[in-house]
Gaussian input, Z-matrix of N, CA and C with variables (Angstrom, degrees):
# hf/3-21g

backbone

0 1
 N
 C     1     B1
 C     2     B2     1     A1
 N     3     B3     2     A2     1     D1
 C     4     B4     3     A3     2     D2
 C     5     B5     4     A4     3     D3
 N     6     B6     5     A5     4     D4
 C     7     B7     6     A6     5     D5
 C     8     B8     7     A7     6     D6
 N     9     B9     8     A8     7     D7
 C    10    B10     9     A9     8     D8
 C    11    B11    10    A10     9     D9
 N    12    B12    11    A11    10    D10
 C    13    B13    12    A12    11    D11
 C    14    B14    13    A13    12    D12
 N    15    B15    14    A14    13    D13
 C    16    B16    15    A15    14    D14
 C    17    B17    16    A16    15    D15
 N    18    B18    17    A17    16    D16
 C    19    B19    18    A18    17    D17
 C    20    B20    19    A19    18    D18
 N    21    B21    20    A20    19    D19
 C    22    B22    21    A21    20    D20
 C    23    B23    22    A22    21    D21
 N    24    B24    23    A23    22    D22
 C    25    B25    24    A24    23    D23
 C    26    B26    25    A25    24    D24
 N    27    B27    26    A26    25    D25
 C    28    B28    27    A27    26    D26
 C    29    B29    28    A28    27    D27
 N    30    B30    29    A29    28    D28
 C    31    B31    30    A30    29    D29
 C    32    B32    31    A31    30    D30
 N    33    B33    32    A32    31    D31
 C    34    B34    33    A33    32    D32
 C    35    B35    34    A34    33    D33
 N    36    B36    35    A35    34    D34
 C    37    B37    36    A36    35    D35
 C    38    B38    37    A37    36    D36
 N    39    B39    38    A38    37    D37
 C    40    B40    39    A39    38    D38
 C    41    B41    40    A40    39    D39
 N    42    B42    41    A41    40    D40
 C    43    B43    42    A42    41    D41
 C    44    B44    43    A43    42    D42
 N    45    B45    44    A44    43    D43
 C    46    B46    45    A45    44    D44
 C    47    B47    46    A46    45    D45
 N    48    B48    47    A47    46    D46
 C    49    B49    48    A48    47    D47
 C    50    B50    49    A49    48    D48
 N    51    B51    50    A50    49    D49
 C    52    B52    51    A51    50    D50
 C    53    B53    52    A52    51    D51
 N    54    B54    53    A53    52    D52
 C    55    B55    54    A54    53    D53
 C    56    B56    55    A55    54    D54
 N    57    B57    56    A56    55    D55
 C    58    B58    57    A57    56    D56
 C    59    B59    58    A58    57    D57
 N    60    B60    59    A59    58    D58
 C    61    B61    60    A60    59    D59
 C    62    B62    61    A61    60    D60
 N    63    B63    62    A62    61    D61
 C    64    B64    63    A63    62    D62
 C    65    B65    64    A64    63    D63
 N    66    B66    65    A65    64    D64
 C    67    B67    66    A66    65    D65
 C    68    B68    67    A67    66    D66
 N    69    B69    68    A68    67    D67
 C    70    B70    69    A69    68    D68
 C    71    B71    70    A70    69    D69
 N    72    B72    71    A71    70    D70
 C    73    B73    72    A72    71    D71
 C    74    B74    73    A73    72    D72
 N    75    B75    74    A74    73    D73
 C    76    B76    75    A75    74    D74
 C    77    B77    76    A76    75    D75
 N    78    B78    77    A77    76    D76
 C    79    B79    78    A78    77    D77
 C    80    B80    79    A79    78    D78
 N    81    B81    80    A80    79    D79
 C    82    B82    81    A81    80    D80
 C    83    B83    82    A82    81    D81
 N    84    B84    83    A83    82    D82
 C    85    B85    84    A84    83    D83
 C    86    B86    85    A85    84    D84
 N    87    B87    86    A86    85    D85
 C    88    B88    87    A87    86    D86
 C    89    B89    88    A88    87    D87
 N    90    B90    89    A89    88    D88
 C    91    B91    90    A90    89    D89
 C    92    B92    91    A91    90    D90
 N    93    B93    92    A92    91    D91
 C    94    B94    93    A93    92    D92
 C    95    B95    94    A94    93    D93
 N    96    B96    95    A95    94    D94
 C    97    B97    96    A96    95    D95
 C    98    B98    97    A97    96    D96
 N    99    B99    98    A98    97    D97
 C   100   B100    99    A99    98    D98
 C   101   B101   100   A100    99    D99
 N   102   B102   101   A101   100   D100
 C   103   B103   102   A102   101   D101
 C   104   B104   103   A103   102   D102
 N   105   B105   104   A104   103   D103
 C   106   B106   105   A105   104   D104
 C   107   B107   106   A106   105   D105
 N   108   B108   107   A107   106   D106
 C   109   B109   108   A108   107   D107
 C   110   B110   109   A109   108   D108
 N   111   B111   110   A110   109   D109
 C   112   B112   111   A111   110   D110
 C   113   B113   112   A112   111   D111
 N   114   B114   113   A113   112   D112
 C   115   B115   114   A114   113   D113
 C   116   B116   115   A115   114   D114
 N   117   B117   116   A116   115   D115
 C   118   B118   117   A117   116   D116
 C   119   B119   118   A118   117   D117
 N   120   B120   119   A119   118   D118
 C   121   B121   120   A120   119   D119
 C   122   B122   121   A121   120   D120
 N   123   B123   122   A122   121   D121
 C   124   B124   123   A123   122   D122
 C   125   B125   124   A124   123   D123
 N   126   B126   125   A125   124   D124
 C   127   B127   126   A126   125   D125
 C   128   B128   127   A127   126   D126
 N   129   B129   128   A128   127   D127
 C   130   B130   129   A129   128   D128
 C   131   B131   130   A130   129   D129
 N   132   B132   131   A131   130   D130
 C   133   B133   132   A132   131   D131
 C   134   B134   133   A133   132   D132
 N   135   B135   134   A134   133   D133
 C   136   B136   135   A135   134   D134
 C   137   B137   136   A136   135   D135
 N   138   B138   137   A137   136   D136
 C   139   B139   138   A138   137   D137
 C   140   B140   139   A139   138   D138

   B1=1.4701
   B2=1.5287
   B3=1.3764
   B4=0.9485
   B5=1.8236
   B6=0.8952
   B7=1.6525
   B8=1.7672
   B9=1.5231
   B10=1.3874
   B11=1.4864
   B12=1.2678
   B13=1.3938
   B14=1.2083
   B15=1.3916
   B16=1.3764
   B17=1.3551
   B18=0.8237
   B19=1.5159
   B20=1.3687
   B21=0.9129
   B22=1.9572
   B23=1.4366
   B24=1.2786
   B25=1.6046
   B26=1.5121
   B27=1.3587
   B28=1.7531
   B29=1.7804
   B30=1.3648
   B31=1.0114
   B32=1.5982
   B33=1.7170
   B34=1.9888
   B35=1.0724
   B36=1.0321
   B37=2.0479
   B38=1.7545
   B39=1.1108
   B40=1.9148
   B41=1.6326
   B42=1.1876
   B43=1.3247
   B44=1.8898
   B45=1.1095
   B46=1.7039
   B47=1.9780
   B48=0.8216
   B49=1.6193
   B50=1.2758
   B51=0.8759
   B52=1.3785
   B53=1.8078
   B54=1.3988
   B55=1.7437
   B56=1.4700
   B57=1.7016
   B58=1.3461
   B59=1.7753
   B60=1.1119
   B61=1.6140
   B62=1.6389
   B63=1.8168
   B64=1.4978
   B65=1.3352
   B66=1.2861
   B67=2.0046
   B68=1.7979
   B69=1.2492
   B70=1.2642
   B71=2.2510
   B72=0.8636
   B73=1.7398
   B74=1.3342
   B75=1.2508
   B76=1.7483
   B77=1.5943
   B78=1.6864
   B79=1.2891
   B80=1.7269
   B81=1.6778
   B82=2.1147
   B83=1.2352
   B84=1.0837
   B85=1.4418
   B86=1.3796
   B87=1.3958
   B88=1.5923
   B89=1.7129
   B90=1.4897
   B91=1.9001
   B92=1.2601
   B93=1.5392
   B94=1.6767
   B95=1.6236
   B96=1.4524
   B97=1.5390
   B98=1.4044
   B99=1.6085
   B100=1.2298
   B101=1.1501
   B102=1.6259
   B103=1.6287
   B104=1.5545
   B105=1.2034
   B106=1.6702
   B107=1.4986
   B108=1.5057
   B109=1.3610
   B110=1.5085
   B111=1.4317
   B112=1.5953
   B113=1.4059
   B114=0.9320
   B115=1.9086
   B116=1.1696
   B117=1.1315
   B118=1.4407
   B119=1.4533
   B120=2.2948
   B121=1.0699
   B122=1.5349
   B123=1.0300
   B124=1.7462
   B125=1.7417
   B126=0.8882
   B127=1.6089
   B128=1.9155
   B129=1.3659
   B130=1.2911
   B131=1.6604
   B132=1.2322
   B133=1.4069
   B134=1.8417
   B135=1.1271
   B136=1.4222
   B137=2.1265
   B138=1.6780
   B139=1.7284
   B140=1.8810
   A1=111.00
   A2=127.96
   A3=130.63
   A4=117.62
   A5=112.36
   A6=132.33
   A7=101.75
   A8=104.77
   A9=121.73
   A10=99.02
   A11=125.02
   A12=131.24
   A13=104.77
   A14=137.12
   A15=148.47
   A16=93.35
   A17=122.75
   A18=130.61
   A19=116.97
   A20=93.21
   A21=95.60
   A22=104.13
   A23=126.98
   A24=135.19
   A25=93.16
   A26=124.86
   A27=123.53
   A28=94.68
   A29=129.97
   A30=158.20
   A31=103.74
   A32=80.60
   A33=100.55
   A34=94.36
   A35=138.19
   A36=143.26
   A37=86.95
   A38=119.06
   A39=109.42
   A40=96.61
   A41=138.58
   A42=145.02
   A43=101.37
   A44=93.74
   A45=103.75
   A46=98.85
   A47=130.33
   A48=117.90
   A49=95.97
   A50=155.91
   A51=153.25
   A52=100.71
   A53=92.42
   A54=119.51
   A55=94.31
   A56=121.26
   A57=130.75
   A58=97.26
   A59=121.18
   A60=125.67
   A61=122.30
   A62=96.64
   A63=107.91
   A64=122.29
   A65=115.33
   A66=117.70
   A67=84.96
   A68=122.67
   A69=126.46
   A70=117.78
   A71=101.69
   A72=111.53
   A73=106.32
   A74=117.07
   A75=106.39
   A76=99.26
   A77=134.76
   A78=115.23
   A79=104.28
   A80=99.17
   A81=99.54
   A82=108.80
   A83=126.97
   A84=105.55
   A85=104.82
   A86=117.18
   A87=90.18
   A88=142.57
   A89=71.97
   A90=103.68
   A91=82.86
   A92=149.23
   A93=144.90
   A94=115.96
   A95=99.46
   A96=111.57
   A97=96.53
   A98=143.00
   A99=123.38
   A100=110.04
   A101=104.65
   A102=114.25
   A103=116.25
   A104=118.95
   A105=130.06
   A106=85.85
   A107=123.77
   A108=148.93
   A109=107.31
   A110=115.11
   A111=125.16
   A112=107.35
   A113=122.35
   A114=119.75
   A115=117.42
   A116=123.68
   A117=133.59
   A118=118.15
   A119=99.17
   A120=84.31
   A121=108.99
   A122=120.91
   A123=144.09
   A124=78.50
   A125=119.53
   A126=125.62
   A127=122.19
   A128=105.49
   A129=113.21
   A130=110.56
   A131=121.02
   A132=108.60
   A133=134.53
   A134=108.39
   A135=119.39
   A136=100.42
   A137=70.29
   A138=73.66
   A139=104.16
   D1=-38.86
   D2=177.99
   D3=-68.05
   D4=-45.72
   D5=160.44
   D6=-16.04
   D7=-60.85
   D8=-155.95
   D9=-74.49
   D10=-47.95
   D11=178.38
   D12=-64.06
   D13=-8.52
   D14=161.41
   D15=-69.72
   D16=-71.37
   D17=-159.96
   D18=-63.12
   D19=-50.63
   D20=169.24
   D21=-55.61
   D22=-58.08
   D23=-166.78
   D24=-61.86
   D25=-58.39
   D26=174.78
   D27=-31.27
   D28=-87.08
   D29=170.93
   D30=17.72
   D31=-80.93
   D32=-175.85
   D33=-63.29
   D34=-54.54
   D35=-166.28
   D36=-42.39
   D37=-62.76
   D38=-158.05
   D39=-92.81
   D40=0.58
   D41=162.51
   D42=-66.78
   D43=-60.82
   D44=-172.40
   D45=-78.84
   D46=-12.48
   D47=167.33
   D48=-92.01
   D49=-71.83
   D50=164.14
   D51=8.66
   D52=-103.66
   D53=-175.88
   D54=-25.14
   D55=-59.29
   D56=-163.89
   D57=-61.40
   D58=-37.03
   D59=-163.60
   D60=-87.05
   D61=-24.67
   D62=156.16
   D63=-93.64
   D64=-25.44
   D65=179.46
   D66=-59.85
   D67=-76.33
   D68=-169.04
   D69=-37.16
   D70=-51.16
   D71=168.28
   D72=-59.90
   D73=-52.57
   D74=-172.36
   D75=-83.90
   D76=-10.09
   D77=173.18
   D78=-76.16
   D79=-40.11
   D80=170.34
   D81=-55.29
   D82=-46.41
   D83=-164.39
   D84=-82.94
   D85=-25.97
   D86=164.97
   D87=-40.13
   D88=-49.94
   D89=-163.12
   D90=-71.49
   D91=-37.24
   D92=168.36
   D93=-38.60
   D94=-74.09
   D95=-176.46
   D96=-55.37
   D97=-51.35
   D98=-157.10
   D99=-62.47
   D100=-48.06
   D101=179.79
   D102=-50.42
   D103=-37.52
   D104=178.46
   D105=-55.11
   D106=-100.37
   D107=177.63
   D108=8.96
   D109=-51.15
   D110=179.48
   D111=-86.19
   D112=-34.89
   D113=169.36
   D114=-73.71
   D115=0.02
   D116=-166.32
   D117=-114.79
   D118=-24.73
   D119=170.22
   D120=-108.85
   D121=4.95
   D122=171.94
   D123=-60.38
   D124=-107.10
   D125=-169.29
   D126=-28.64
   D127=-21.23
   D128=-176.93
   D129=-136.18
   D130=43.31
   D131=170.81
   D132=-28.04
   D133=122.44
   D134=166.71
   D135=-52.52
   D136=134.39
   D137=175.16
   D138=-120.73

């Protein structure tokens, strides 16, 4: 019985690194592309 309450707790433990491990990538890659986006237009002005 105890095993299982392991297991569940395992469970949420890689449930919550997960969520925590993709919120974090899609906040980098945000902050990436924006940063690209402005160097890109520093280097290539709209005329």
């Amino acid at each position: 019985m105890h095993f299982m309450e392991n297991k569940k707790l395992a469970t949420q433990i890689g449930i919550l690194t997960t969520l925590v491990t993709l919120i974090g990538m899609v906040l980098l890659w945000l902050f990436v592309s924006t940063n690209a986006a402005s160097v890109v237009k520093k280097i290539l002005p709209t005329k």
